[in-house]
Each structure stands twice: as C-alpha cells, then as structure tokens.
ROSE-622929 format. One line per 5 residues: for each residue x, y, z of N, C-alpha, C. Coordinates in steps of 0.2 Angstrom, whole numbers. Example, Ala and Ser with C-alpha at 12.3 -4.5 7.8 and 13.67 -1.06 7.14 Angstrom:
! ROSE-622929
66/-28/39/62/-22/39/66/-16/39 ~ 64/-11/35/68/-5/36/64/0/39
END
This chain:
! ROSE-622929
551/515/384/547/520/388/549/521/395 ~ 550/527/397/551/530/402/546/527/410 ~ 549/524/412/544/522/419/549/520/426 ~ 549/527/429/554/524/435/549/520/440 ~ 554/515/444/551/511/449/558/510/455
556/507/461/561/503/464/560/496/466 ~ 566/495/468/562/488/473/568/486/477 ~ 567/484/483/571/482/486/570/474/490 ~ 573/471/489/575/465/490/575/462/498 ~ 572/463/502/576/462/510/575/452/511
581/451/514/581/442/514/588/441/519 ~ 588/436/523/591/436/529/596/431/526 ~ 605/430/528/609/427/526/610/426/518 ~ 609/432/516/609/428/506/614/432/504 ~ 620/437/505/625/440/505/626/437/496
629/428/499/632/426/493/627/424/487 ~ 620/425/487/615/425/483/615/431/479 ~ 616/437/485/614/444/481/620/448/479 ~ 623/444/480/630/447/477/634/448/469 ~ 631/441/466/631/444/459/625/448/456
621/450/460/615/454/456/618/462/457 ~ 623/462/461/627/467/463/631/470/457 ~ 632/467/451/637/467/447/629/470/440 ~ 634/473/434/629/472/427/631/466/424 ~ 628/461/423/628/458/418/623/457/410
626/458/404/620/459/398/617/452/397 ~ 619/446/400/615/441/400/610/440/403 ~ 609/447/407/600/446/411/595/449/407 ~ 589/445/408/585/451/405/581/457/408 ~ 585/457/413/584/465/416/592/468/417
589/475/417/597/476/418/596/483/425 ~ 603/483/426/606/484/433/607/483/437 ~ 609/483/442/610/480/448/610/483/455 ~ 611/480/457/607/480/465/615/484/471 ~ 612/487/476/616/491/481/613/489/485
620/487/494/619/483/497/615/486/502 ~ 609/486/508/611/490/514/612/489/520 ~ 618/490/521/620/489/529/617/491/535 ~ 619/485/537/615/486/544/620/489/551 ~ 619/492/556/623/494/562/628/491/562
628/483/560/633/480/562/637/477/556 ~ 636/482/548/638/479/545/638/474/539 ~ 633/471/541/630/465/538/627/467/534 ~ 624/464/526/620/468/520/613/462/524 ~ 608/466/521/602/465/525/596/465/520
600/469/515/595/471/510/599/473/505 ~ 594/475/497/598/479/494/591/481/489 ~ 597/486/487/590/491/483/593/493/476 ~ 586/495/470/588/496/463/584/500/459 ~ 587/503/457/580/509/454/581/506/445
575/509/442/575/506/436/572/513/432 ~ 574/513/425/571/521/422/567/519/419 ~ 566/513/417/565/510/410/561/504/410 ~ 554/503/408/551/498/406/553/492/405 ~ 557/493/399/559/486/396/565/482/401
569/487/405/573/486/409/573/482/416 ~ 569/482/416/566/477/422/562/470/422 ~ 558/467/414/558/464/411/562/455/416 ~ 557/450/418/560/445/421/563/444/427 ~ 564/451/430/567/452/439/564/445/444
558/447/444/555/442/447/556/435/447 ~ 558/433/442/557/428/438/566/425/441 ~ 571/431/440/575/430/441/579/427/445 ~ 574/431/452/575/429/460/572/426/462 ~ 567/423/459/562/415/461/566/410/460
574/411/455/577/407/452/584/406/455 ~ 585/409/460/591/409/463/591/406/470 ~ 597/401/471/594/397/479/596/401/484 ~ 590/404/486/591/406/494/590/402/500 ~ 596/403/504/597/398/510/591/399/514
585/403/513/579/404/520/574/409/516 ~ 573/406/510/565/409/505/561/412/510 ~ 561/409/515/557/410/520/556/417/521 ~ 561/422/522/564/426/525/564/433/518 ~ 564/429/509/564/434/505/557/439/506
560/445/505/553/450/502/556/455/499 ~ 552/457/494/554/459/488/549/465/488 ~ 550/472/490/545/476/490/548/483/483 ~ 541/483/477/541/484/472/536/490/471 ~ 540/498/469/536/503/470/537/507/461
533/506/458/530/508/451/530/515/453 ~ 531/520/446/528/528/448/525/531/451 ~ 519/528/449/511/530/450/510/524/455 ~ 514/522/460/509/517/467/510/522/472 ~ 505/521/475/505/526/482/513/521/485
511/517/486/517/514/493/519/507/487 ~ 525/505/492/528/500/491/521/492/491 ~ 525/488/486/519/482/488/524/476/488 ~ 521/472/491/525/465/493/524/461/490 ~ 532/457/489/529/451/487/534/447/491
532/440/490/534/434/496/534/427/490 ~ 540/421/493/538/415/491/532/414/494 ~ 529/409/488/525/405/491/522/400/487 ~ 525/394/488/524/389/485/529/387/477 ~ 533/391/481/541/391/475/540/399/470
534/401/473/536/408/468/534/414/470 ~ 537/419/468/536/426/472/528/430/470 ~ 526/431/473/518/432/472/516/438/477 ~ 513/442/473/511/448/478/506/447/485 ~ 509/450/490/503/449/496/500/455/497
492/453/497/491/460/498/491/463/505 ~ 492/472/504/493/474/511/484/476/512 ~ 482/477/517/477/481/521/478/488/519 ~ 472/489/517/473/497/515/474/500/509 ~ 474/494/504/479/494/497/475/492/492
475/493/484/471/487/481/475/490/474 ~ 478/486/472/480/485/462/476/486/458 ~ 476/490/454/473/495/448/475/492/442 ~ 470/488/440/474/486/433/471/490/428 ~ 475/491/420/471/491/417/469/485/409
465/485/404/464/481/402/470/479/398 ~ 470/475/395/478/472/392/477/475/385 ~ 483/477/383/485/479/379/482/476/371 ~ 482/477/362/479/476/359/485/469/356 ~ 489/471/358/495/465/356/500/465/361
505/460/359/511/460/364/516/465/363 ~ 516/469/358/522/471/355/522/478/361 ~ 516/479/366/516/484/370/517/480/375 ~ 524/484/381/524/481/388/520/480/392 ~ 522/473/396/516/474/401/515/479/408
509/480/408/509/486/413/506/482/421 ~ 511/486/426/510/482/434/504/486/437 ~ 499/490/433/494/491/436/496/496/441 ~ 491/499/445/495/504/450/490/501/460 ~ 495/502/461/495/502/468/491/507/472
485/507/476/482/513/478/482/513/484 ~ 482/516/489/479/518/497/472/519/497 ~ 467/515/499/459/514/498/457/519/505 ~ 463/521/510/461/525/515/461/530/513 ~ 462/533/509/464/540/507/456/546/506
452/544/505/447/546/504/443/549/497 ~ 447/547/496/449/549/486/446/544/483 ~ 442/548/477/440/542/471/444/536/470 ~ 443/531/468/444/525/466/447/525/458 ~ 449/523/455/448/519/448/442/514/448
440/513/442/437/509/441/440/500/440 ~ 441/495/442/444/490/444/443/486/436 ~ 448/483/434/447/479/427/445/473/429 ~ 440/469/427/439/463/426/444/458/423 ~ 445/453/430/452/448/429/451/447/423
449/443/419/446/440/412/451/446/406 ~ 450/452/408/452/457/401/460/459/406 ~ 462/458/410/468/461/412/474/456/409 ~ 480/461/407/486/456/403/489/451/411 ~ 489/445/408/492/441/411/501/441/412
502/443/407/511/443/407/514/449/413 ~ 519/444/416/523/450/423/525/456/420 ~ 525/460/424/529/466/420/536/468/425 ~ 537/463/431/542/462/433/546/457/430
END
C-alpha cells in the first residue's frame, strides 16, 4: 500500500553509526536508506529518508533503538506520516525510542485492524490549535498495538 512518510534522524557525533543506514541493504526489514545533512562546517548532523510504502518501513525504529550510539542522549528521530499535520518526536528513553508528545498536538488512532494480515497503522498526528474539528479519539484497549515503524 501506497503511504508516504519521512523521518529524519538528528543525533550528535554518530557519523560512524549512521553511516551504514546510508547504504541498501536487503537484510533490513525496512528498506532504503538514509542521506546525510551537512552542517556549515561540514559535519553530518542529521540525515533524512522518505519512504513510499507501508511495508517499507516495517522495524526502523526497532532498528535504531538497536544501534550503539555514542550520546542516545542526543538521538531524535522526528517521523512525518501523510496525513500528520507536522513532524512528531521520538527520544530514547529508558533504552527505547518513544514518542514525546509535543504541545499543540494529539495522535489519532484508529481501531486495530480485524487481523494482522493488515499493516499497522501510526495513527495521524493533528495540530489541536487549528480550530478545526477533532477526530474522535480510539480507546487505548481497541487500538493496534504493533509499531508501524
């Protein structure tokens, strides 16, 4: 299924961490790879990856929760689905990447799928300032638990 998204990666001294996600490899369970952004002086500071596809991004998070970074401290991982108004954050914390919420913002879920054989869906991201109807908000209990990162 057709679902663009991006995400970009920002994290301080991890050049030789992010340097193989910079390559394709078919042994990931996500595919693509990542470009670097330089900064004034040069330095990669970040890097970024657009994805077309659903099942193509399957595990990401999973993947960089799994890679030693010299200063986790310093990972953020910001992740913008079709339909999200803005980018949304995620941060180590407590050894694993987890959404923070921003001010102004609230995730849309919807109810979980009838089986697994449908992907999971990252809900939509919304700007609560906008002045705009709302969705109606899923009860935690009925939303699918599986990442769709």
């Amino acid at each position: 299924m057709s679902r663009d998204a991006e995400v970009i990666v920002l994290a301080r001294w991890s050049d030789e961490v992010m340097e193989p996600l910079t390559q394709d490899d078919p042994e990931r369970t996500w595919r693509g790879r990542f470009v670097p952004i330089s900064g004034h002086h040069g330095y990669e500071f970040g890097w970024a990856l657009e994805f077309d596809k659903v099942h193509h991004r399957k595990g990401l998070l999973r993947h960089l929760e799994s890679l030693a970074w010299p200063h986790p401290h310093t990972v953020q991982v910001l992740l913008r689905d079709q339909d999200d108004d803005c980018f949304g954050l995620w941060m180590f914390q407590q050894g694993r990447l987890l959404e923070v919420t921003i001010p102004g913002t609230e995730r849309f879920h919807q109810p979980a799928p009838p089986t697994e054989d449908y992907a999971p869906d990252p809900g939509v991201l919304l700007r609560t300032d906008r002045g705009r109807p709302l969705p109606e908000q899923t009860p935690e209990a009925l939303r699918d638990t599986r990442s769709p990162w």
